[in-house]
LODODO-487349 format. One line per 8 residues: for each residue x, y, z of C-alpha. Coordinates in pm, whole numbers. Layout:
REM LODODO-487349
X Y Z | ...
REM end
This chain:
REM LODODO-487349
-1585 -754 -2940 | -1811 -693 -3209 | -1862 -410 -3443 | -2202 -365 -3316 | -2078 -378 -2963 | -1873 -57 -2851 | -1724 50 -2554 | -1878 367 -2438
-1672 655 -2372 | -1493 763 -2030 | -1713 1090 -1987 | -2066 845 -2026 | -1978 601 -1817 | -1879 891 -1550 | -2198 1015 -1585 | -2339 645 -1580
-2154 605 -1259 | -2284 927 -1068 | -2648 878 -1155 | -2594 508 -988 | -2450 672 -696 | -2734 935 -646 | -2993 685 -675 | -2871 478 -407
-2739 701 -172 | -2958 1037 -249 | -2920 1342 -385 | -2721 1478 -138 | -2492 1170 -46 | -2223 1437 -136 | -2275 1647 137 | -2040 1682 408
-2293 1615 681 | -2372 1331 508 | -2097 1079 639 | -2005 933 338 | -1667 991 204 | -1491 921 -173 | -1200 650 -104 | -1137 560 -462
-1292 696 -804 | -1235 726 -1174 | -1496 754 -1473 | -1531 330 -1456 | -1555 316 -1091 | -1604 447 -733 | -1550 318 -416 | -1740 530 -133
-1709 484 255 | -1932 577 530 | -1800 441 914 | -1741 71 864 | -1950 57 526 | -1772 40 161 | -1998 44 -128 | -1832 -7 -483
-1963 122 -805 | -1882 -34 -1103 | -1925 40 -1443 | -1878 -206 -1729 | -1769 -107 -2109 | -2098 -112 -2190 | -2283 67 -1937 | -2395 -141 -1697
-2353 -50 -1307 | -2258 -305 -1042 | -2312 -255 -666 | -2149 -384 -368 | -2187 -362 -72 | -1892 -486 195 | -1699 -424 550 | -1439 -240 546
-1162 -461 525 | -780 -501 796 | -632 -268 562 | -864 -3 638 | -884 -110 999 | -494 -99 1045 | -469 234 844 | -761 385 1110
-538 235 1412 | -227 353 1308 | -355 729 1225 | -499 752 1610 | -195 634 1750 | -3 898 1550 | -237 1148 1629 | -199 1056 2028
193 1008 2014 | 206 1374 1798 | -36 1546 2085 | 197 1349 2375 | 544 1469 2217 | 374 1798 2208 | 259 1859 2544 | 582 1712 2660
798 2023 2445 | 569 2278 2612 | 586 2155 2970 | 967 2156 2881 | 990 2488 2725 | 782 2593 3052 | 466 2688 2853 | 230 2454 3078
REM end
């Protein structure tokens, strides 16, 4: 790197970062109602989800932002099967303790 050339500092490039995020996604893209939900995020980078959308902001040492765009990926897919599945099997074992306790 040279001496002319600095990386810019954690708290600029968050700043950087969230002014790349607003202007793609609004002003309110923080909003619960809005859909869109923080997966991943530090003062270089965010990754943002909304249903079976990921959009990753980057932010280089020396300020400039880039966007993509993707699927989410089998991780993510596996991760949303496997919470349903627990969340069926958890409501299941439960129903089954109450009709055994006699509460249904």
């Amino acid at each position: 790197m040279t001496d002319d050339m600095q990386p810019i500092p954690g708290e600029e490039a968050r700043a950087i970062l969230e002014q790349a995020i607003r202007d793609r996604l609004g002003e309110d893209w923080d909003r619960e109602d809005s859909g869109w939900a923080v997966v991943s995020s530090h003062d270089y980078m965010a990754r943002l989800n909304k249903g079976r959308i990921n959009i990753d902001f980057y932010v280089d040492l020396v300020g400039k932002v880039r966007i993509e765009e993707k699927p989410v990926n089998p991780g993510q897919d596996t991760g949303r099967l496997f919470a349903w599945m627990f969340l069926l099997a958890s409501l299941g074992i439960g129903f089954l303790l109450a009709k055994i306790i006699g509460w249904l």
